[in-house]
C-alpha positions, 0 to 999 in steps of 0.5 A: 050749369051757368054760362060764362059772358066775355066782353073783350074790348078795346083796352080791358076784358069783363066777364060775368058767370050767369044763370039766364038772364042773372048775373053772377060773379063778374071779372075785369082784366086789363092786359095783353093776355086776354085768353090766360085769363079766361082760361084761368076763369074756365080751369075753376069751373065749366060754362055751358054756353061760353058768349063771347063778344070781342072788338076784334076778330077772334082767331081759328086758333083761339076759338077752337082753344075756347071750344074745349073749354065749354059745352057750346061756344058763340063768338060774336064779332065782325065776321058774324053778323047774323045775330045782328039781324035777328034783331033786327040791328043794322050790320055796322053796328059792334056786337058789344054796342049790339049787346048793350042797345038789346039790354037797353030795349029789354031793360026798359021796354016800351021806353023811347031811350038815348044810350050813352056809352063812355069808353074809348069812343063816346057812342050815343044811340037813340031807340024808339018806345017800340024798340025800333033802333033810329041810329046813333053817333060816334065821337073821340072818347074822354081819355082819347080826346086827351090823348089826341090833343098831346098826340097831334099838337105837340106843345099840349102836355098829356093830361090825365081826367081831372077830378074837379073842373073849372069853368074857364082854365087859368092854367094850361093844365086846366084849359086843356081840362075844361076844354074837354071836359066841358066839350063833352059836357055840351054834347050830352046835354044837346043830345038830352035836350033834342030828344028830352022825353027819352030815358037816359042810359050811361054805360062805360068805364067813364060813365059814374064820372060824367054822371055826377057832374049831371042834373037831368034825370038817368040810369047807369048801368055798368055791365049793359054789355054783359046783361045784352050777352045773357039775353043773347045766350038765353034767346039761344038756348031757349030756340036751341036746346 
């Protein structure tokens, strides 16, 4: 029987059937009803192990709705940070970035590596050729930058991600566009430059697009977090069951 992986993040809800470490079929949702689609996803068919990592905690009333859906249920959040260590990942760190930097080391093993994942937040993580996590930083997101700026001075219209970018805005349009944009261009490319023998990895909902405006060398993979859940839900099963 496959196992069911659920990433609920901070705007939208993945999802993926797997057998071990293969992903299957994969779902995305974007709404307030996170627990009426997974629902929806378990009344077809029952998962063995259900693996859920959420960007907020998961309250005793929905875990043990989930648990009736099952045969075993792992939530991973805030309030359980053991697995953390267990991977020997300090405690700070989200369990969906958890997830994504355990895919990362299993994905490419013996690998020095920079994570970068394009969400909400722009999160950059650096993991040494023996796995060994160095640490990692966090900025605003692309459409959060975008958001601040109308947020906080209110004279900035609210912008949407451009499909194409000059490189100096003649516009106001288009100086808010370049200006952000090209930001986050510079910080990629000091991150790659500072360590330039690493292996790059994109994730994250804006990783194609930030990808195609690269020249350097790289790997995107979309569903690092969901891969990193399977690897979590068969190290359990192989020491549990």
């Amino acid at each position: 029987m496959a196992n069911l992986l659920v990433e609920i993040g901070n705007t939208a809800l993945k999802a993926a059937w797997a057998e071990g470490t293969t992903l299957g079929k994969t779902f995305r949702y974007q709404g307030e009803k996170f627990m009426d689609f997974i629902l929806s996803i378990t009344s077809r068919e029952r998962p063995e192990i259900m693996t859920v990592v959420s960007a907020r905690p998961v309250t005793e009333a929905e875990e043990a709705q989930l648990k009736g859906e099952c045969g075993h249920l792992m939530i991973l959040d805030s309030t359980r940070p053991d697995i953390l260590q267990r991977y020997d990942l300090p405690d700070y760190l989200s369990y969906d970035r958890a997830a994504s930097l355990i895919a990362v080391r299993w994905l490419f093993k013996g690998k020095a590596c920079t994570v970068f994942d394009f969400g909400t937040t722009l999160t950059v993580d650096f993991i040494a050729s023996n796995g060994l996590y160095r640490g990692g930083n966090i900025s605003p997101g692309c459409r959060t930058r975008f958001k601040s700026l109308n947020r906080y001075a209110r004279a900035l219209p609210l912008v949407n991600t451009p499909a194409k970018v000059v490189k100096e805005g003649t516009s106001l349009q288009e100086s808010i566009e370049s200006g952000v944009i090209s930001g986050i261009m510079f910080e990629i490319e000091g991150y790659i430059h500072s360590h330039p023998d690493n292996v790059i990895v994109f994730t994250g909902g804006d990783a194609l697009y930030f990808a195609k405006k690269m020249k350097e060398s790289f790997f995107v993979v979309g569903n690092l977090v969901l891969v990193g859940l399977s690897i979590i839900t068969e190290d359990y099963v192989e020491k549990n069951v």
